[in-house]
N, C-alpha and C positions, 0 to 999 in steps of 0.2 A: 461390466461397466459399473461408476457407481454415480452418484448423485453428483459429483461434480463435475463429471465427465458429461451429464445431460444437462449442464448449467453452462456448458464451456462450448462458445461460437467454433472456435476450431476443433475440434474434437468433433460437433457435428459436421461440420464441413466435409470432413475427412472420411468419418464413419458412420453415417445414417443411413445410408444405404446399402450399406454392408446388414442392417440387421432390417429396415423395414423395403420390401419388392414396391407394393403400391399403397397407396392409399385413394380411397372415391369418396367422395361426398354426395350425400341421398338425403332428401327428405328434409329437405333446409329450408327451415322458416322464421317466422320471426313475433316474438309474443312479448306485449307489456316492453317494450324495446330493447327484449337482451333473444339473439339470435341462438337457432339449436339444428343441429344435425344428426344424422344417421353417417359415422364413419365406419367404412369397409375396410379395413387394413389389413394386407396380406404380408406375411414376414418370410424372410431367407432361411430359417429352420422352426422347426415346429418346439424349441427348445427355446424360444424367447416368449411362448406362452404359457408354457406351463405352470406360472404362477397366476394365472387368470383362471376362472372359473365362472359358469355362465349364473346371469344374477349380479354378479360382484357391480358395487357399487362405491364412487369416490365422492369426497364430502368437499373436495374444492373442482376447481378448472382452472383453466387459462386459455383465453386466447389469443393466440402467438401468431403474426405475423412475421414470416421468415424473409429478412430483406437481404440475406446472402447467398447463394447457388449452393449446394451442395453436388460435392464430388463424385464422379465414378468409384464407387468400391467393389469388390469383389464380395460377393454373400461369405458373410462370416458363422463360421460356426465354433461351437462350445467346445475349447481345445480343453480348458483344465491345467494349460501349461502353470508351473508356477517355476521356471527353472530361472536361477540369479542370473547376472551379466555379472562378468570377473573385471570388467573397468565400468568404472558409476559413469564415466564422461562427463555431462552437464546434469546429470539426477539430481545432485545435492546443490543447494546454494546460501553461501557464508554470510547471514546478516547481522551485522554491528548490532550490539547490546542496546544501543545509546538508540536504536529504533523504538524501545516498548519506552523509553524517558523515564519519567519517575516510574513507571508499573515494573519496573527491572533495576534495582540497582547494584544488585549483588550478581554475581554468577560471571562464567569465561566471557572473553570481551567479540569474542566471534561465536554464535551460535549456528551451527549446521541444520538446517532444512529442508524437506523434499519441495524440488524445485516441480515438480509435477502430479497429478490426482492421486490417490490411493491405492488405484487396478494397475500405476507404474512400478511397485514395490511387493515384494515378500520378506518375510521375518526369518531372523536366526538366532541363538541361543535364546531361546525363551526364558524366564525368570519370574519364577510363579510367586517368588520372596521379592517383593521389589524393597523390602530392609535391606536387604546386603548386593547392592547394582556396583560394579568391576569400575573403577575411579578412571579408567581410559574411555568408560560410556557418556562422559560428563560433557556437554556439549557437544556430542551427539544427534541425529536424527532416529526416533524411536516410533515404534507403533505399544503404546497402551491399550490394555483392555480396561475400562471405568466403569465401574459397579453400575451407576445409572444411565451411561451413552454409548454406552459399546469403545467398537476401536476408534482410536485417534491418533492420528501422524502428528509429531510435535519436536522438542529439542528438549533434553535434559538437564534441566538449570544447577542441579544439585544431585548428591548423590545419597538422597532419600527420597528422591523421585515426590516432592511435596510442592516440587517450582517445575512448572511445565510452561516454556513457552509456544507461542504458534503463530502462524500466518498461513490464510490460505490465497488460493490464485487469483482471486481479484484483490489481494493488498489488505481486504482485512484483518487484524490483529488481537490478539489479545493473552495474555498470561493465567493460566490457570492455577488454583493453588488449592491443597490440603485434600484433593480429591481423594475418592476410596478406590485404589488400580489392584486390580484381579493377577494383571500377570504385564512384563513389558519383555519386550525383544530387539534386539539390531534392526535398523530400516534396512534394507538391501534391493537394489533395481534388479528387475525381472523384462524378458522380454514382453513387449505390450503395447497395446495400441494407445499414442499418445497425441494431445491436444494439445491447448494452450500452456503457460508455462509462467512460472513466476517470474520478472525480470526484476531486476534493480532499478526500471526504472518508478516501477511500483513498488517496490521497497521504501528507496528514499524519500519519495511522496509524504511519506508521515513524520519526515527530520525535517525541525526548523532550520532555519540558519542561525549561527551562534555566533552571539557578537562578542566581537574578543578585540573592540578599543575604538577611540575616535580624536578626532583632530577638529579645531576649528581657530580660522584666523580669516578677521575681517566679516565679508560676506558669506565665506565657503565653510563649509563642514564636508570633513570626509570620516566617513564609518567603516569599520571593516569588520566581514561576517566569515565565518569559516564555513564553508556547502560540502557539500557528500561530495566525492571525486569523481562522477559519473559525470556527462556531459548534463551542469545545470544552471538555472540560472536562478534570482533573486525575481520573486512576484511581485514586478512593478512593472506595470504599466502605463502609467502616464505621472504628472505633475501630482494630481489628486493622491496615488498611490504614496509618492512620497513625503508628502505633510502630511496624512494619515498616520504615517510613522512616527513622525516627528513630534505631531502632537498628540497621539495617542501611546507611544510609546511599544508599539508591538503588540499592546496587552487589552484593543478596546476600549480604556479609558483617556476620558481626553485630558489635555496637558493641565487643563482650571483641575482635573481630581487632581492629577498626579503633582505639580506643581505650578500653584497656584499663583506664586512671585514671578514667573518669567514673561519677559514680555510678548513672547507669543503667546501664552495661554490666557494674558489679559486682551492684546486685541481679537484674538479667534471667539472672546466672550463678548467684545464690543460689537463685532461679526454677526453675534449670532443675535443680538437684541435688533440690533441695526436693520436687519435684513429677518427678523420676525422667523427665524428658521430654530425650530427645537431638536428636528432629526442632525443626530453629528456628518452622518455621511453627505446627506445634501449639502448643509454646510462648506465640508472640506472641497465638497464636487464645484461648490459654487465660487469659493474663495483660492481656490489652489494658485492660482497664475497671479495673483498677488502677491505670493510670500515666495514661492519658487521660480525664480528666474531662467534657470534650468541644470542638467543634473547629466553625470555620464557613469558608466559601471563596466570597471574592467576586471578580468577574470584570470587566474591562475591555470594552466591546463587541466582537462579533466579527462577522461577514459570510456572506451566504451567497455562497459566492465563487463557485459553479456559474450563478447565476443574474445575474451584473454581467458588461458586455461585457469584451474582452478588456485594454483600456487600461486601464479602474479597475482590474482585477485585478493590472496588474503594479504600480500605482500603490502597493497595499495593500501586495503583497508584499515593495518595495520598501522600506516607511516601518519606522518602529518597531513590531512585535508588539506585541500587547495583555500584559497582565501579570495574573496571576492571583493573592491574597495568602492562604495557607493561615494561619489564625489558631487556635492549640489552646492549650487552659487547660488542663495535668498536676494532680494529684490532691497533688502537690506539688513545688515550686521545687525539689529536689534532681535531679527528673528533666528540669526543662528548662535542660540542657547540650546544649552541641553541639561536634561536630569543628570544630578549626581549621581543618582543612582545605576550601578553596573546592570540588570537586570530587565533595565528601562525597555532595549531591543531585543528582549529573549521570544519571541513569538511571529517573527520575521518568517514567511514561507518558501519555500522552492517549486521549479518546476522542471523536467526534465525539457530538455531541446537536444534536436541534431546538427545545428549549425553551426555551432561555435566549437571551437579543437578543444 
């Protein structure tokens, strides 16, 4: 097992009792108000202790309240298998460049990643010169060896292995770059005990919505946002949410920075002396239903992209995104102005849903 597989609820679920029989508590008390036991823990082979040693001592804790059941397993022992799977299935998963935004703007436009922990994978041709990596490895899913971190499961941004990107299974990201790599090899899936699992729907969690144009006549304005093709929606929830937009521009600033001539940025400052309020969010919370009349959002179809093989997926991800169009009726034509500026709604959020096709 490795560290993420003891950080991953399904993985425990599955497999904890495959490696511990019991565990007892003894000797529990309570001092200066942080609690302390005596744990007895009996394990399923004498091969899950072997790295313990009497004496040994740990320099954190945790106390963990487990609020899920875990599964019947059968006692697992130390096979040592590391034999491939000749079909990857769902191992790998294909995420759009446009995920890491500005930390990415160079490299293939679909990047391959293991869709599951580290102990789901073994290596093949190793490359102990990572100067000269085979141009078909290039957006790829790899395991490096790093001079300072050991191995790390990633994707190949380039083919001097100096752009590394990554995502692990709760959705965190990031790109690594110019490290010192020992040796790198093919990711390939092996039989193994698996857990939780990257989806797309933690993927796109990290892509804004990208506005690509707007309309406005009279009282109404309509905006349209292009969203990742997975079943998702635009992060608005109420009236607030939308004159948030409107007068913040996507970007946290309110409409008096960004544009100070419009006449909602002049009365949202009349607003804010009027009513003695300096926070923007109270503000909008408190004035919404003044300016927004009210507002409707319809949706282009999207996919469940977890559940189509891996060809359709890249097919989709390939094509043109679905378009999302935000339609709001203002309480009157004075307030529906907008910034010149293209850029105004570039910080718009999504959220993934299962109800909408």
């Amino acid at each position: 097992m490795s560290f993420d597989d003891a950080c991953d609820e399904q993985w425990q679920h599955r497999f904890a009792r495959g490696f511990v029989e019991s565990v007892r508590v003894a000797d529990q008390t309570t001092s200066g108000g942080f609690p302390s036991a005596v744990l007895h823990i009996e394990v399923t082979h004498r091969a899950w202790l072997d790295h313990v040693r009497e004496g040994d001592t740990w320099e954190s804790y945790a106390e963990v309240e487990t609020w899920f059941e875990l599964a019947e397993c059968a006692p697992i022992t130390p096979d040592g298998t590391d034999a491939p799977i000749d079909d990857p299935g769902d191992s790998f998963i294909a995420v759009p460049r446009v995920v890491w935004g500005d930390w990415l703007q160079m490299g293939p436009a679909l990047l391959e990643l293991p869709a599951y922990a580290p102990t789901a994978y073994t290596t093949r041709d190793r490359i102990d010169d990572p100067a000269h990596i085979p141009a078909d490895w290039i957006g790829r899913a790899v395991r490096v060896m790093l001079e300072l971190h050991g191995a790390e499961d990633v994707s190949l941004v380039d083919g001097t292995a100096s752009t590394l990107a990554w995502m692990h299974l709760d959705g965190t990201f990031g790109v690594t770059r110019n490290a010192r790599i020992t040796s790198i090899a093919r990711l390939v899936p092996k039989a193994s005990r698996r857990g939780g699992k990257l989806t797309y729907a933690r993927v796109f969690d990290h892509v804004k919505a990208e506005f690509v144009g707007a309309y406005t006549s009279g009282r109404r304005i309509e905006l349209a946002f292009r969203i990742a093709p997975d079943r998702r929606e635009l992060d608005l929830g109420a009236s607030a949410d939308v004159l948030s937009l409107l007068a913040w521009g996507g970007n946290g600033r309110l409409a008096t920075d960004r544009q100070p001539n419009t006449e909602l940025a002049t009365a949202l400052a009349a607003d804010a002396e009027r009513l003695d309020i300096g926070d923007s969010f109270r503000l909008i919370d408190r004035v919404a239903d003044s300016y927004v009349a009210h507002y409707t959002v319809t949706y282009e179809p999207g996919h469940d992209l977890d559940d189509l093989p891996p060809r359709r997926i890249r097919e989709i991800l390939t094509a043109e995104w679905p378009t999302a169009r935000l339609s709001i009726t203002m309480t009157d034509e004075r307030w529906a102005t907008l910034p010149h500026d293209d850029t105004w709604a570039d910080d718009v959020g999504t959220r993934a849903i299962t109800g909408r096709p």
